[in-house]
PDB file of N, H, CA, C and O in Angstrom:
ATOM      1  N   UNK A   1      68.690 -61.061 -99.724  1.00  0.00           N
ATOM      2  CA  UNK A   1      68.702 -62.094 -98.707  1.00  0.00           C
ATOM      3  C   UNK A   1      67.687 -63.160 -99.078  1.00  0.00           C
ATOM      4  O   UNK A   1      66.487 -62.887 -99.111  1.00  0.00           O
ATOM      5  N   UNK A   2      68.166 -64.407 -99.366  1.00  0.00           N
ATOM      6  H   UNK A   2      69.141 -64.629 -99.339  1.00  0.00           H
ATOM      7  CA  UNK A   2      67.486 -65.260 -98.965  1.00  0.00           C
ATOM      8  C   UNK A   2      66.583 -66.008 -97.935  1.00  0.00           C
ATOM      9  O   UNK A   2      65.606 -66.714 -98.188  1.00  0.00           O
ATOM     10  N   UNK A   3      67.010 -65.765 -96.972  1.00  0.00           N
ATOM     11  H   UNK A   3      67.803 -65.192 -96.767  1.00  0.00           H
ATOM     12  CA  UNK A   3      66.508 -66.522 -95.726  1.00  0.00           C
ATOM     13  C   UNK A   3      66.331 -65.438 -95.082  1.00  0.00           C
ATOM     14  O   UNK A   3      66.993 -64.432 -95.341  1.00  0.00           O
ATOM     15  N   UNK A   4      65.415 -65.474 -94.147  1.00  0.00           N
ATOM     16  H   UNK A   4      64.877 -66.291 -93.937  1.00  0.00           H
ATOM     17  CA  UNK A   4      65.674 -64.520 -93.169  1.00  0.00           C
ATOM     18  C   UNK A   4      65.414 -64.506 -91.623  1.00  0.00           C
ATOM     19  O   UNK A   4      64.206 -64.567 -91.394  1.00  0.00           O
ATOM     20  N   UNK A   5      66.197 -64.442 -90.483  1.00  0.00           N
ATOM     21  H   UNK A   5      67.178 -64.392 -90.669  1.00  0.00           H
ATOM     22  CA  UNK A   5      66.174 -65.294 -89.463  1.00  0.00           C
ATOM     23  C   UNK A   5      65.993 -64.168 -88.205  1.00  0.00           C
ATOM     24  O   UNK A   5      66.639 -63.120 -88.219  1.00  0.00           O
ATOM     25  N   UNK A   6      65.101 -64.480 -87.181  1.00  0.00           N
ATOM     26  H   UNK A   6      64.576 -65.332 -87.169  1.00  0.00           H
ATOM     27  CA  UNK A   6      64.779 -63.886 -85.707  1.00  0.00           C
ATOM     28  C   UNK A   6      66.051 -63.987 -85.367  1.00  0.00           C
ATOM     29  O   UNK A   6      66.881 -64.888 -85.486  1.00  0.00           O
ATOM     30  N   UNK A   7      66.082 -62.465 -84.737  1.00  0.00           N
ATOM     31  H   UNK A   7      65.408 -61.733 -84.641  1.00  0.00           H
ATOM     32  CA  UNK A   7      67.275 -62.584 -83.663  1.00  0.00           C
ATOM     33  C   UNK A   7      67.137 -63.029 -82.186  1.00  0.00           C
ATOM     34  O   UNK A   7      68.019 -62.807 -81.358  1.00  0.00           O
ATOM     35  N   UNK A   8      65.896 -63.717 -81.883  1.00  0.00           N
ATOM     36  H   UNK A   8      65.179 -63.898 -82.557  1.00  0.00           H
ATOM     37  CA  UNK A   8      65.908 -64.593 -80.711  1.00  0.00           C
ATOM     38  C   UNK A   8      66.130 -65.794 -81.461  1.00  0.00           C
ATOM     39  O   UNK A   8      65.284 -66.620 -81.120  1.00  0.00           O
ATOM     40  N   UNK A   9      66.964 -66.283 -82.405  1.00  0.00           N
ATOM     41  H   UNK A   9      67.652 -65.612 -82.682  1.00  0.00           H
ATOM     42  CA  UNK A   9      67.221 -67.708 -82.852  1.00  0.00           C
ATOM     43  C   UNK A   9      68.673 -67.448 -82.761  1.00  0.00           C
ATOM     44  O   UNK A   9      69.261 -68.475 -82.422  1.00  0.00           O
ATOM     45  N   UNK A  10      69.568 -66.301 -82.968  1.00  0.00           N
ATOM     46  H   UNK A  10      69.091 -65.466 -83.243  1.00  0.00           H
ATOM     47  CA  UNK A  10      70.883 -66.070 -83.255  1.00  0.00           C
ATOM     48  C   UNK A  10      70.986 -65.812 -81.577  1.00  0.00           C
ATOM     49  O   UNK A  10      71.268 -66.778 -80.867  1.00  0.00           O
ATOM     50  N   UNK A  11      70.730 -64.366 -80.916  1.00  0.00           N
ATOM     51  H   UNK A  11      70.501 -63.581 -81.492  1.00  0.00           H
ATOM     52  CA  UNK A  11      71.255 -64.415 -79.500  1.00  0.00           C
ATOM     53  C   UNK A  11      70.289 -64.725 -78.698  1.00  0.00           C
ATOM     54  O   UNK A  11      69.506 -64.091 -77.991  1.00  0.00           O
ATOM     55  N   UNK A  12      70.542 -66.146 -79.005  1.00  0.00           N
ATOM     56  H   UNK A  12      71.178 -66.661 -79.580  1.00  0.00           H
ATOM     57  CA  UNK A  12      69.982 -66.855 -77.783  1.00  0.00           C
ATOM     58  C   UNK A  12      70.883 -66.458 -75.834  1.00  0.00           C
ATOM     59  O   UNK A  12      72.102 -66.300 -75.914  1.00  0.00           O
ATOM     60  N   UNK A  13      70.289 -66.341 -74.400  1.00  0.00           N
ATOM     61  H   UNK A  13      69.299 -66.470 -74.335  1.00  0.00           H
ATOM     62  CA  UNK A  13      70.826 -66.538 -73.124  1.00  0.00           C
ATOM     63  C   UNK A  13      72.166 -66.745 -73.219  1.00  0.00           C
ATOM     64  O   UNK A  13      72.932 -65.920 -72.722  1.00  0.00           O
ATOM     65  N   UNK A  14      72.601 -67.772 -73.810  1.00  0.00           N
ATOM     66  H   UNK A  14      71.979 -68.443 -74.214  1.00  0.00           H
ATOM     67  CA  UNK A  14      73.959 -68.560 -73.928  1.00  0.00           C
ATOM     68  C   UNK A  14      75.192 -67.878 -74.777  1.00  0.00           C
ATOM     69  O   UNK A  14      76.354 -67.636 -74.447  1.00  0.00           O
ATOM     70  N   UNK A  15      74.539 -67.686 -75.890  1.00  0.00           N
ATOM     71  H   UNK A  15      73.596 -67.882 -76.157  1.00  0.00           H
ATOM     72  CA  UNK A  15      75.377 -66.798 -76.826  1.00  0.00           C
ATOM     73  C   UNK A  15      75.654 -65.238 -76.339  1.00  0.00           C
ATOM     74  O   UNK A  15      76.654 -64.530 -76.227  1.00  0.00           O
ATOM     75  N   UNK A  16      74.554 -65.117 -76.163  1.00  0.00           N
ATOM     76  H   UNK A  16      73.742 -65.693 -76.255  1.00  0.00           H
ATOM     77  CA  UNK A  16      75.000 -63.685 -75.401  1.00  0.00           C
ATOM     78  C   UNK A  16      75.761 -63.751 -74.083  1.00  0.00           C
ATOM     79  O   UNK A  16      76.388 -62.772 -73.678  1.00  0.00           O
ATOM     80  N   UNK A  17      75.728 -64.491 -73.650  1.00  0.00           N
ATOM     81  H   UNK A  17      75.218 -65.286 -73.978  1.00  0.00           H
ATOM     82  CA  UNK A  17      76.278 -64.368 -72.330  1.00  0.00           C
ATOM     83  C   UNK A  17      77.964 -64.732 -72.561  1.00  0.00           C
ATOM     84  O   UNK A  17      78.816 -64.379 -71.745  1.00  0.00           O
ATOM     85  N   UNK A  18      78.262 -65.460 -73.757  1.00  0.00           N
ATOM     86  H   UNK A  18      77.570 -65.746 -74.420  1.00  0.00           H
ATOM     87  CA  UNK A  18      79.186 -66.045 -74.146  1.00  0.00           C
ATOM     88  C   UNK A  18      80.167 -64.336 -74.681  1.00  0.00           C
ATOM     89  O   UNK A  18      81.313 -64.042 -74.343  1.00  0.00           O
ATOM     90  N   UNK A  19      79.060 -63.369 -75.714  1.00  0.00           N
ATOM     91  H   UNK A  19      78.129 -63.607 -75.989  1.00  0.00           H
ATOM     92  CA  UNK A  19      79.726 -62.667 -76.118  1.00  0.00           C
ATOM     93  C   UNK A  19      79.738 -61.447 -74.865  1.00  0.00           C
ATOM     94  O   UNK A  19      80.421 -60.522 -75.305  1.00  0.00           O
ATOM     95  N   UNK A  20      79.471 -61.269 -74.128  1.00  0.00           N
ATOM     96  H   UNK A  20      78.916 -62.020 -73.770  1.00  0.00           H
ATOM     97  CA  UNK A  20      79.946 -60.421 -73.151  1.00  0.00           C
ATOM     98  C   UNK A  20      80.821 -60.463 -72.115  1.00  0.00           C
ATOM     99  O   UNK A  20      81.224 -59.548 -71.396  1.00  0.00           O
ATOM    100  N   UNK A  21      81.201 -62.227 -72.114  1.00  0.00           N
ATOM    101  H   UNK A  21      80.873 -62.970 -72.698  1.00  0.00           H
ATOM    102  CA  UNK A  21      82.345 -62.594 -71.321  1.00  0.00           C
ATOM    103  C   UNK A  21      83.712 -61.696 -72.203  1.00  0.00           C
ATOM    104  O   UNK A  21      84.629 -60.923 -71.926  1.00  0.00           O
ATOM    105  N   UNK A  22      83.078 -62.450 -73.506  1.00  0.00           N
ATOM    106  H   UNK A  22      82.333 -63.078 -73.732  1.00  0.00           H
ATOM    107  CA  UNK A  22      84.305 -61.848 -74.399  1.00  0.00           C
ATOM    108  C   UNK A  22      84.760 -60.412 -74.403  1.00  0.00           C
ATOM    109  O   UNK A  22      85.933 -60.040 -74.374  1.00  0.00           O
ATOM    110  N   UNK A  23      83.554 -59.558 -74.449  1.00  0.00           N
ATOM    111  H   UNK A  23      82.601 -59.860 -74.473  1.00  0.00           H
ATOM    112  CA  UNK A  23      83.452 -57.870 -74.222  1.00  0.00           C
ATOM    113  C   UNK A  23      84.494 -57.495 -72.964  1.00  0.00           C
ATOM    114  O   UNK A  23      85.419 -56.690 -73.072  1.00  0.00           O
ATOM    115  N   UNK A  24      84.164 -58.227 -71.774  1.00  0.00           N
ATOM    116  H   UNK A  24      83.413 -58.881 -71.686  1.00  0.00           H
ATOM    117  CA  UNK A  24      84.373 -57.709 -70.733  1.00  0.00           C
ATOM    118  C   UNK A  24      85.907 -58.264 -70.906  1.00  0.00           C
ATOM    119  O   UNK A  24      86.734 -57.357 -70.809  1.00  0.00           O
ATOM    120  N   UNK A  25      86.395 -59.417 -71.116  1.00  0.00           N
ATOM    121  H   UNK A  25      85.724 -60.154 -71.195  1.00  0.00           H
ATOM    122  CA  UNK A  25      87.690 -59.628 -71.153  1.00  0.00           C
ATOM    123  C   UNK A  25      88.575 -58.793 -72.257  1.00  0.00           C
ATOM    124  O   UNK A  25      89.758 -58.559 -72.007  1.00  0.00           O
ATOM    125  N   UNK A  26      87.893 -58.288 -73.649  1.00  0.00           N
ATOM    126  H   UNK A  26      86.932 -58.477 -73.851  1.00  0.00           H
ATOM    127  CA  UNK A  26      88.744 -57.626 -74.190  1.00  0.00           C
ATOM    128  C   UNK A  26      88.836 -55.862 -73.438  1.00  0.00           C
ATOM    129  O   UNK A  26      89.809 -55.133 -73.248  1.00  0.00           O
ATOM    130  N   UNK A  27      87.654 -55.703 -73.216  1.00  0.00           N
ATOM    131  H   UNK A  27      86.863 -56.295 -73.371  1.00  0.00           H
ATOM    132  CA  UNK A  27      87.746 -54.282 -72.839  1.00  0.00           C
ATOM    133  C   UNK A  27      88.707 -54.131 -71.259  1.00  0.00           C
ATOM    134  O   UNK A  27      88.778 -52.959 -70.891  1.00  0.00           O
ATOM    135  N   UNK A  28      89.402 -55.117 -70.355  1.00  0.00           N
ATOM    136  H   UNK A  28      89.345 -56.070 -70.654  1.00  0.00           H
ATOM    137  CA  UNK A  28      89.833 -54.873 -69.588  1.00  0.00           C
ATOM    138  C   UNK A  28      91.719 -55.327 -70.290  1.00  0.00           C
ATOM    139  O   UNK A  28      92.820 -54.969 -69.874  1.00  0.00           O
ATOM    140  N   UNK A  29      91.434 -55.976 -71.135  1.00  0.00           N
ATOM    141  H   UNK A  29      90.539 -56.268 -71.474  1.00  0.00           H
ATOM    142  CA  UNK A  29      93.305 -55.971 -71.634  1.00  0.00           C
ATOM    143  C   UNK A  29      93.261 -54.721 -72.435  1.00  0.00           C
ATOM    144  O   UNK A  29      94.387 -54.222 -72.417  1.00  0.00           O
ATOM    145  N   UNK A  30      92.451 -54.026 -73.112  1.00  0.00           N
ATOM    146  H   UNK A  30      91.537 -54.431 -73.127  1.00  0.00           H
ATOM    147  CA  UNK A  30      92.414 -52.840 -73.697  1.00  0.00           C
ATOM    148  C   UNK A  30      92.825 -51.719 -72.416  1.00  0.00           C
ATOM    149  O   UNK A  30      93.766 -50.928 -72.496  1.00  0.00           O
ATOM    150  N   UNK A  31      92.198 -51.805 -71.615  1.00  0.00           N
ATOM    151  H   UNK A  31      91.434 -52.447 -71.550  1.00  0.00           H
ATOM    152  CA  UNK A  31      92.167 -50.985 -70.536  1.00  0.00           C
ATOM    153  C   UNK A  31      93.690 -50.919 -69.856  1.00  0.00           C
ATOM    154  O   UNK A  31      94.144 -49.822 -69.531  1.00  0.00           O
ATOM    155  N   UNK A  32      94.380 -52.019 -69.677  1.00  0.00           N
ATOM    156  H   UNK A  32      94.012 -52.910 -69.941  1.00  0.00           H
ATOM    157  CA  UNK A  32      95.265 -52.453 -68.886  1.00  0.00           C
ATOM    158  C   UNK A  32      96.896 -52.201 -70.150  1.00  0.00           C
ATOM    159  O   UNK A  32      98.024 -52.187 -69.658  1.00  0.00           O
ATOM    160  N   UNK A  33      96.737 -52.076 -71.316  1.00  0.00           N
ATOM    161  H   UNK A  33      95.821 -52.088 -71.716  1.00  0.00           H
ATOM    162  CA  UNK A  33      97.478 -51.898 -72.479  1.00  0.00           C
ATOM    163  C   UNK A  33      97.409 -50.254 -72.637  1.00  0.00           C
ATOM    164  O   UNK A  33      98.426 -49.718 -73.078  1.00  0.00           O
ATOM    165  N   UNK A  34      96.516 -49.596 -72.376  1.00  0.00           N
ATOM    166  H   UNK A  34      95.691 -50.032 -72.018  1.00  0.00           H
ATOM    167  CA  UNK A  34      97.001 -48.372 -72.763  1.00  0.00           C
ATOM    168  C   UNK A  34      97.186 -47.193 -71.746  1.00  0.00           C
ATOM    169  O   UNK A  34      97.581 -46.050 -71.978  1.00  0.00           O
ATOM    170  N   UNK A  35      96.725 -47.876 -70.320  1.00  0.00           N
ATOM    171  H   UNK A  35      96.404 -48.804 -70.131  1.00  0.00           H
ATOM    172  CA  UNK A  35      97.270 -47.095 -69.210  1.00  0.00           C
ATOM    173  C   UNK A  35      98.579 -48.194 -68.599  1.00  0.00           C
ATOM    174  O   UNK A  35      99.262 -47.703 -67.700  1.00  0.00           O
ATOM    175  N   UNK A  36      98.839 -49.230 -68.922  1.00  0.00           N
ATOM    176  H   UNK A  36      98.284 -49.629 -69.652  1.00  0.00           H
ATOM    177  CA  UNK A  36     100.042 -49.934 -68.351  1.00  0.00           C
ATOM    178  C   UNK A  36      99.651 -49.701 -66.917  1.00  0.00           C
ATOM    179  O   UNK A  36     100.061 -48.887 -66.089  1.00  0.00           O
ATOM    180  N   UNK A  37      98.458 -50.938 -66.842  1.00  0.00           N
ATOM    181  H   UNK A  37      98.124 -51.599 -67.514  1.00  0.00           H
ATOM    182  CA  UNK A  37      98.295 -51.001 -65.548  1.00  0.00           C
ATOM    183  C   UNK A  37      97.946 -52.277 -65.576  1.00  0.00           C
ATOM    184  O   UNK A  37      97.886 -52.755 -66.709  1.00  0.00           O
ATOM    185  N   UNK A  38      97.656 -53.099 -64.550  1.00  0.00           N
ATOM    186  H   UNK A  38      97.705 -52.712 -63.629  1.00  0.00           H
ATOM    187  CA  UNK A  38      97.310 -54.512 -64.638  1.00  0.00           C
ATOM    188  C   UNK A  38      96.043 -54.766 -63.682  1.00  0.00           C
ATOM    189  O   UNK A  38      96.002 -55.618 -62.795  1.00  0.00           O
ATOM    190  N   UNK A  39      95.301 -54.117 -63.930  1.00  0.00           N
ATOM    191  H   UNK A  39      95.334 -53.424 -64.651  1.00  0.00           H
ATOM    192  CA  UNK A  39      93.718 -54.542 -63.172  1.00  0.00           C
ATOM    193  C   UNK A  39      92.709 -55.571 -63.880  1.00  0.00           C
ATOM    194  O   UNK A  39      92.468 -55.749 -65.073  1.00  0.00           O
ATOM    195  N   UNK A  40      92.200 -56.191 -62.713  1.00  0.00           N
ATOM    196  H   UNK A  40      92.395 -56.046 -61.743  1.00  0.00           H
ATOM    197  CA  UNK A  40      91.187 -56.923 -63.253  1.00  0.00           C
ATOM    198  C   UNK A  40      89.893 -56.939 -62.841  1.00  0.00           C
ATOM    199  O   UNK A  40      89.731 -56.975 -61.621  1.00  0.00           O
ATOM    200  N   UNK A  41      88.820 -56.921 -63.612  1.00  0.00           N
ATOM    201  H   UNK A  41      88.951 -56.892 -64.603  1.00  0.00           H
ATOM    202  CA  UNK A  41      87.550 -56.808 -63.204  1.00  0.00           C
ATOM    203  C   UNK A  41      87.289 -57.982 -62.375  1.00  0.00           C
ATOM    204  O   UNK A  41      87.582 -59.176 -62.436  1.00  0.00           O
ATOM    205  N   UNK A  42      86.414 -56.971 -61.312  1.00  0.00           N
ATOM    206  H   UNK A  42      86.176 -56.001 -61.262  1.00  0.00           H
ATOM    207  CA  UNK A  42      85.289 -58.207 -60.399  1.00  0.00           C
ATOM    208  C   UNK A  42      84.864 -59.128 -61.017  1.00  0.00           C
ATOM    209  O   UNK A  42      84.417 -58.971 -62.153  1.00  0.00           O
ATOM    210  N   UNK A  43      84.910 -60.440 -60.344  1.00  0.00           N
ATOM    211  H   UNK A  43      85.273 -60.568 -59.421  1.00  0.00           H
ATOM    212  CA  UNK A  43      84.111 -61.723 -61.135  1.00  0.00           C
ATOM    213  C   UNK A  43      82.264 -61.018 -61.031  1.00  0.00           C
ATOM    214  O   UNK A  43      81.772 -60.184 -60.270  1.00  0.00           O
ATOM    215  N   UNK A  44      81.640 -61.867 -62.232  1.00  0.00           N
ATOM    216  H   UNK A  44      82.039 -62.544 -62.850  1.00  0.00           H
ATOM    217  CA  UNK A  44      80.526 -61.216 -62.147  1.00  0.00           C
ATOM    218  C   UNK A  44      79.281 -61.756 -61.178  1.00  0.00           C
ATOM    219  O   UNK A  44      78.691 -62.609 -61.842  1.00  0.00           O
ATOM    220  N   UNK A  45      78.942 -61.675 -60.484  1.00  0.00           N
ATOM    221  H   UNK A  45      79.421 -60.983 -59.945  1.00  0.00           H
ATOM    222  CA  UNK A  45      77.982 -62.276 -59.815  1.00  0.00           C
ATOM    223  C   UNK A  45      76.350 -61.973 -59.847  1.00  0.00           C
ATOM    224  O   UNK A  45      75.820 -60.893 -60.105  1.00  0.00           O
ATOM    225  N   UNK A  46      75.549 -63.525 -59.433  1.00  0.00           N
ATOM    226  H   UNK A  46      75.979 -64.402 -59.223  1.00  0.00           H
ATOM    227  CA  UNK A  46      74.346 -64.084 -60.098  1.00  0.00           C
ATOM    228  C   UNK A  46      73.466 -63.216 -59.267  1.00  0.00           C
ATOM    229  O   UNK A  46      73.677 -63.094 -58.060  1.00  0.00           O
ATOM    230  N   UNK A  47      72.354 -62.527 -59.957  1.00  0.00           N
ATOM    231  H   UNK A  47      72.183 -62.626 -60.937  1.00  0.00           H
ATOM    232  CA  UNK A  47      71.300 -62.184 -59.652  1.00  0.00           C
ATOM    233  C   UNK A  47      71.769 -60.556 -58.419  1.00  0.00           C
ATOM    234  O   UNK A  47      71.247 -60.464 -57.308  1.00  0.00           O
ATOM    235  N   UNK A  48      72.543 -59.741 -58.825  1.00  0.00           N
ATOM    236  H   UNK A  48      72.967 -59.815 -59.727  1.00  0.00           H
ATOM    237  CA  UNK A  48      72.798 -58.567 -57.952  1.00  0.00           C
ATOM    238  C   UNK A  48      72.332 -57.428 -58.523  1.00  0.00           C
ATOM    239  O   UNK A  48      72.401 -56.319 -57.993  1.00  0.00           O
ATOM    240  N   UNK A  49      71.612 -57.788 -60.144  1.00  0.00           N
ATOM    241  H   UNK A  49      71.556 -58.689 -60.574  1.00  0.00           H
ATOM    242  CA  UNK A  49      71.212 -56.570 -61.155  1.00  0.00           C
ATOM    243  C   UNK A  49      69.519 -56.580 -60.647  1.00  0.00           C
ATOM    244  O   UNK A  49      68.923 -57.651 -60.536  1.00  0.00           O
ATOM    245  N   UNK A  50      68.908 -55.368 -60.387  1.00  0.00           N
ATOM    246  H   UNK A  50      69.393 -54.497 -60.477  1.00  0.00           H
ATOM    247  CA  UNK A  50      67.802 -55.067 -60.076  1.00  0.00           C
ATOM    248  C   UNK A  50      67.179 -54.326 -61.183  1.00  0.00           C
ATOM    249  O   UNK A  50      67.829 -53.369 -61.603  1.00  0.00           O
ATOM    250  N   UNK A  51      65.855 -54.622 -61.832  1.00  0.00           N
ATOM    251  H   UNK A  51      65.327 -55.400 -61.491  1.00  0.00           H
ATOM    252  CA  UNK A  51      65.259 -53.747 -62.769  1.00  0.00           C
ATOM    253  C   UNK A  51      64.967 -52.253 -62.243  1.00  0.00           C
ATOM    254  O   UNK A  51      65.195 -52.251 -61.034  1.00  0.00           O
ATOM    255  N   UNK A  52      64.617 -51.181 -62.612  1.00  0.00           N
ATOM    256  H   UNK A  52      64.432 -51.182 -63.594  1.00  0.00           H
ATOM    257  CA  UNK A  52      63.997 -50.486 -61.830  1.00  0.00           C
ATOM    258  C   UNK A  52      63.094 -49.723 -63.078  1.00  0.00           C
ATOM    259  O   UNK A  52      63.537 -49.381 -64.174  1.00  0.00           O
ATOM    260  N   UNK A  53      61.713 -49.568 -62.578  1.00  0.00           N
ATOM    261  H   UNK A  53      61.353 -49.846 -61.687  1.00  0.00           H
ATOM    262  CA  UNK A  53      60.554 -49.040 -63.767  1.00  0.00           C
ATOM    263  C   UNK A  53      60.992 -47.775 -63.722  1.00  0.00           C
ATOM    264  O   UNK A  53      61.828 -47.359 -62.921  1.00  0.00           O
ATOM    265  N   UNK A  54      60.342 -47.015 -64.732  1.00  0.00           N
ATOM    266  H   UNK A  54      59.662 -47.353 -65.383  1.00  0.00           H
ATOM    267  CA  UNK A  54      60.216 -45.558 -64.506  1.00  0.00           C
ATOM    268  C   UNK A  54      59.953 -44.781 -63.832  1.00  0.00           C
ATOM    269  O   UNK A  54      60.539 -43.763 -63.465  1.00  0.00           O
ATOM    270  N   UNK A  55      58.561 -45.421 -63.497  1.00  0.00           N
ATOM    271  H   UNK A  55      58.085 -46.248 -63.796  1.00  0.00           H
ATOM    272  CA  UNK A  55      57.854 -44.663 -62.448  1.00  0.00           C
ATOM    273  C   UNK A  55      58.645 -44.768 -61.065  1.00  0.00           C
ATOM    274  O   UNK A  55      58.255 -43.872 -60.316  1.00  0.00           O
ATOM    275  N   UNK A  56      59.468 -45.437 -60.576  1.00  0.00           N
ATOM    276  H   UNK A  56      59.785 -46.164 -61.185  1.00  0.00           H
ATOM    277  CA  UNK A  56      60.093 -46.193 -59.319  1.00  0.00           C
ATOM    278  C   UNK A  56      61.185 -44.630 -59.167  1.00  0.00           C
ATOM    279  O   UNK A  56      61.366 -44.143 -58.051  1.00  0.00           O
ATOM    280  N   UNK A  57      61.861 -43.962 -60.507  1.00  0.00           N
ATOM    281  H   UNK A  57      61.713 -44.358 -61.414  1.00  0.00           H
ATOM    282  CA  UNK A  57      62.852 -43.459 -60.420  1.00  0.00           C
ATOM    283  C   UNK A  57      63.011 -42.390 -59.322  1.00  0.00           C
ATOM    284  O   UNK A  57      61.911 -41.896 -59.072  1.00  0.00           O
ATOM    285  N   UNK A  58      63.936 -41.901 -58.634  1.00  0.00           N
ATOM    286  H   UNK A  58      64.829 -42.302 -58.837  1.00  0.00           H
ATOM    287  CA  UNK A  58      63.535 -40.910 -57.650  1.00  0.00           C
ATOM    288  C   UNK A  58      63.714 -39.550 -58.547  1.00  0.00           C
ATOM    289  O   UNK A  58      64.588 -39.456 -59.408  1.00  0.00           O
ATOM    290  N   UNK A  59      62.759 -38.486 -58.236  1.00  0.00           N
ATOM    291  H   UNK A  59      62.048 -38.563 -57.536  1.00  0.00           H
ATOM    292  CA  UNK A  59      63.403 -36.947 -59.127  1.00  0.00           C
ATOM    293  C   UNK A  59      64.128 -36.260 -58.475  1.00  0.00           C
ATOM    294  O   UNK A  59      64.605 -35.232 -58.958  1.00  0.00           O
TER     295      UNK A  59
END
């Protein structure tokens, strides 16, 4: 290799977000092709993902 480049320069917010639209749209015609069904995933909506620490976890 010549060059060699950060992968916060390649998946940048945008790009990634770009390739998981893609994920989620192939993995639901995959889904819908081999059970011959026609479902579609929930649109995704902003800010409903919560972190949760370790310590937070319940045992």
């Amino acid at each position: 290799m010549k060059k060699q480049v950060a992968k916060s320069q390649i998946f940048t917010k945008e790009s990634l977000t770009r390739i998981q639209d893609k994920m989620r749209n192939c993995c639901i015609k995959s889904f819908n092709k081999v059970y011959e069904k026609h479902y579609q995933l929930k649109t995704k909506e902003k800010g409903i993902n919560q972190d949760i620490r370790v310590n937070e976890k319940s045992k």
